[in-house]
N, C-alpha and C positions, 0 to 999 in steps of 0.2 A: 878522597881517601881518608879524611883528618876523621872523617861520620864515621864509617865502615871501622876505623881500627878503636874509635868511640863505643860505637855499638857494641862487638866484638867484645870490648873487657865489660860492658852492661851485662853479657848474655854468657858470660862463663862466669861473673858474679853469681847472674843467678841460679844457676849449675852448683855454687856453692854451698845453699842452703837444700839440695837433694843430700839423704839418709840412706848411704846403703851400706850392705854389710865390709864392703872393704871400699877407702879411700878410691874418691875421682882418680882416675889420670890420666890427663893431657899430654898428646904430642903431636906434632907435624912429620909426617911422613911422605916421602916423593910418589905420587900417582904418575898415571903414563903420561910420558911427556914433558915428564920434569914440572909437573902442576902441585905441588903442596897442599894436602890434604889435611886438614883438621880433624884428630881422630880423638874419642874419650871413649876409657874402660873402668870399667868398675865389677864388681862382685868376686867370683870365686874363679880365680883365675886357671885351677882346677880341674871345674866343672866344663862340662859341654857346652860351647862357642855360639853364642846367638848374633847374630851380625842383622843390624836395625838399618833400612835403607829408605830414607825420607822421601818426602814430593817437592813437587816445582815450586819451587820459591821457599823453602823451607827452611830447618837445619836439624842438625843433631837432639836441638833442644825440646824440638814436642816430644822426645821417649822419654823425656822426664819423670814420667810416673810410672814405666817400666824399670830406670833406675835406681827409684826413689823404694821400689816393691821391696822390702829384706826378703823375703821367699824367694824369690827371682834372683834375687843378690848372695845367697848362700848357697842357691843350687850352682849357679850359671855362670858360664862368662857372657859378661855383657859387654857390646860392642858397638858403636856408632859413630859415624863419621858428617861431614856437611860435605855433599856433593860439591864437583868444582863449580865454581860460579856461584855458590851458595855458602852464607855463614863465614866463618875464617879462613876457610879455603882459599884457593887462590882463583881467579878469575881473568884466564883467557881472553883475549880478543876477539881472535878469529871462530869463526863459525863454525868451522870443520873440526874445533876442539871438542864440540859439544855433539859429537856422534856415538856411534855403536862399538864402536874401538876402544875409545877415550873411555867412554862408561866403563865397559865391561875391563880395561886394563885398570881402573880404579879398585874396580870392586876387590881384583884381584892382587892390586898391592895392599889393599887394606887386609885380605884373607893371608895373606902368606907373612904378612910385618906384624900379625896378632898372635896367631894360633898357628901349629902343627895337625890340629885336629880337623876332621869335617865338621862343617858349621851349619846350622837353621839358617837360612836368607829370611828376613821377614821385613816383605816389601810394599810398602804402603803407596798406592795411586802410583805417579810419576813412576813413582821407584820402583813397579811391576817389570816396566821397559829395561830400569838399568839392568835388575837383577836379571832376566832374562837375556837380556845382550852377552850378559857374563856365562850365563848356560852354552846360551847359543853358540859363544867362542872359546871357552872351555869345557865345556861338558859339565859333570856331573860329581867328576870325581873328588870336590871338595862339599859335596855337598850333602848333607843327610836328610835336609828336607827343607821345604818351602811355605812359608806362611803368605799367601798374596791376601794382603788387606785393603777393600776398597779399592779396589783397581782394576782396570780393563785389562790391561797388562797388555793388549793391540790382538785380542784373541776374537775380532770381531768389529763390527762398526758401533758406534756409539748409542743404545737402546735411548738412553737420556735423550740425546739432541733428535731422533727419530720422532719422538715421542711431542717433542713440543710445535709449538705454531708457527709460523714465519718469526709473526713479530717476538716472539721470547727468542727463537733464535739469533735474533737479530740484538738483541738486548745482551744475549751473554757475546756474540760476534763484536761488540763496541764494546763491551767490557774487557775483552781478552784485546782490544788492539788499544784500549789506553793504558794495561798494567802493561803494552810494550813501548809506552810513549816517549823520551827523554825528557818531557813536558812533567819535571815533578809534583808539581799540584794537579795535575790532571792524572799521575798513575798513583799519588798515593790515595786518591778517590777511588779511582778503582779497585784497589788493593782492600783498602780497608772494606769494601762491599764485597768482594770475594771471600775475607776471609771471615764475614760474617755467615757463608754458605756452608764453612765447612765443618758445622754443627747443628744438631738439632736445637740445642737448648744452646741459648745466647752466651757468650763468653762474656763472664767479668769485667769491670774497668780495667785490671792490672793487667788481666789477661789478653784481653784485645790490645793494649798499649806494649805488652812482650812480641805477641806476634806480629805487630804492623812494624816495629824493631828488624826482627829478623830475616822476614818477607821484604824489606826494603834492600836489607844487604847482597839481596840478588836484580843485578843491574838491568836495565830493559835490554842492551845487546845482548845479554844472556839470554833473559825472556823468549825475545826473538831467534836466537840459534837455538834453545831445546824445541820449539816449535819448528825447525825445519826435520827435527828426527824422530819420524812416524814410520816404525816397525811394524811388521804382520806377523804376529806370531799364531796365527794358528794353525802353521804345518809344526809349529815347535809343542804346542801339545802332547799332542803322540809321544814324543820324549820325555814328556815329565814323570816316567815310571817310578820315582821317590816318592814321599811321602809327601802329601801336599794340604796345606787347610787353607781356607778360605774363608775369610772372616769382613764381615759387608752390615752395614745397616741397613735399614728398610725403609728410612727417613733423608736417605743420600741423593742431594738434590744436584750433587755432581758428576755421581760414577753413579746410573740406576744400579736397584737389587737384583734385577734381570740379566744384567752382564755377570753377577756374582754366580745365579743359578748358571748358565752358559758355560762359564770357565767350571763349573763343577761337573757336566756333562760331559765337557771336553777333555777332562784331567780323568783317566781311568784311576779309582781309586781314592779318588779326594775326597774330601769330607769338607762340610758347607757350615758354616756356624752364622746364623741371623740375627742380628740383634735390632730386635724392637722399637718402634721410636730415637732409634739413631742416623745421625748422621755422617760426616765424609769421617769422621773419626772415632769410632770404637776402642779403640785404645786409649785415646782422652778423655772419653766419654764413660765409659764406663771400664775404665782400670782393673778394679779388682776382679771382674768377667775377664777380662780378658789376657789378663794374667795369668791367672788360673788356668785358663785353657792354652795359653801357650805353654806355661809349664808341665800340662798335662802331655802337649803335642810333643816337646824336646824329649822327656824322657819316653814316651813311646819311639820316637823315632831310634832312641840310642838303644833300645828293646830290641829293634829289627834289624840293625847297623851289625 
């Protein structure tokens, strides 16, 4: 626990040196179940509610160059949280915390303890699940649109893992069952090689040593209970009648660009944006792309709203 609340003032430090047009602000707010959620806003409190929903083993902290954007920061409310199990959040025991319920009543205390307003979901891998769980249990009505980034979102089986040979299968199978090891020097090996995958171009020394930080602060009983919550969402398609973009690299050697096309297919009306020689993160990768095009997606959406 003494690491974890260590980590923790490490990783809202560096939360401190993000530039945006209005001051950080931190608070803990109760998700379903009485779980404490760790939530930061910043920009134009305002402006139209963009609500940021990370991946497995993550935190709040990769939207950092979405907060750090001033453009983004003066139109927008910007909004992010660290999933339960994840970052300063609070980390349940049991298994059955980390479902379709718990999700989606998360997303939902965070939407209604933020804003009054409908909000952009903009859901990155992992976070395709959460954010649709929350559709799925609530509908729609807080919603004005959806940005699925790099993610299956469960709209399909995996084109990635189809796609490879026994043995590469088998190689990310041993990887994904030592980042759920309790064996710390055996998962933070694995950890740190996964999160070498989820870029094209190689992360930094400081950068790779931030994210082995926050990717740690999520426990392997975690690990192991999001991996028992494998949703199908492709009768939930058909419902996505909102606005919807789709934002994937082509370089994504964890979520293929092929599930990107798929979910564009699937979604009447979505719009697909590709980016080139990237990998599981487009929004770290190339920031000002994709900035830009979310700011373009909010205010069309509040055009149609």
């Amino acid at each position: 626990m003494r690491l974890f609340r260590l980590l923790g003032v490490v990783c809202c430090c560096a939360w401190a040196s993000v530039a945006t047009a209005a001051e950080l602000e931190f608070r803990t707010l109760e998700g379903f179940g009485g779980v404490p959620l760790a939530v930061v806003q910043a920009g134009n409190r305002a402006g139209p509610p963009v609500v940021f929903v990370h991946g497995s083993s993550q935190a709040a902290r990769v939207w950092h160059k979405q907060f750090a954007d001033a453009d983004l920061g003066a139109a927008f409310h910007l909004i992010a949280f660290d999933l339960r199990g994840h970052g300063a959040s609070g980390k349940p025991w049991q298994a059955d915390a980390y479902g379709a319920d718990a999700f989606a009543g998360d997303v939902k205390a965070v939407i209604e303890a933020t804003t009054t307003s409908k909000v952009v979901l903009v859901a990155w891998s992992y976070g395709g699940n959460v954010a649709l769980a929350y559709v799925r249990k609530f509908g729609l009505a807080r919603v004005a649109g959806l940005n699925i980034t790099a993610s299956r979102s469960a709209f399909g089986p995996s084109t990635r893992r189809a796609e490879m040979s026994a043995a590469e299968r088998a190689v990310l199978d041993n990887r994904g069952a030592a980042m759920r090891s309790d064996d710390l020097a055996i998962n933070l090996a694995a950890t740190r090689d996964f999160i070498g995958d989820l870029t094209a171009t190689p992360l930094e020394a400081p950068e790779m040593t931030e994210f082995l930080m926050f990717n740690m602060m999520t426990p392997a009983y975690v690990r192991r209970a999001m991996r028992l919550f494998r949703p199908d969402n492709r009768t939930l398609a058909a419902r996505l009648t909102g606005p919807v973009l789709v934002s994937h690299g082509d370089a994504d050697v964890l979520v293929s660009v092929k599930d990107a096309h798929r979910t564009h297919r699937m979604i009447a009306g979505s719009r697909l944006s590709v980016y080139e020689g990237v990998g599981h993160m487009p929004f770290y990768e190339r920031p000002q792309r994709f900035n830009r095009e979310l700011a373009a997606f909010v205010r069309s959406v509040q055009q149609q709203d």
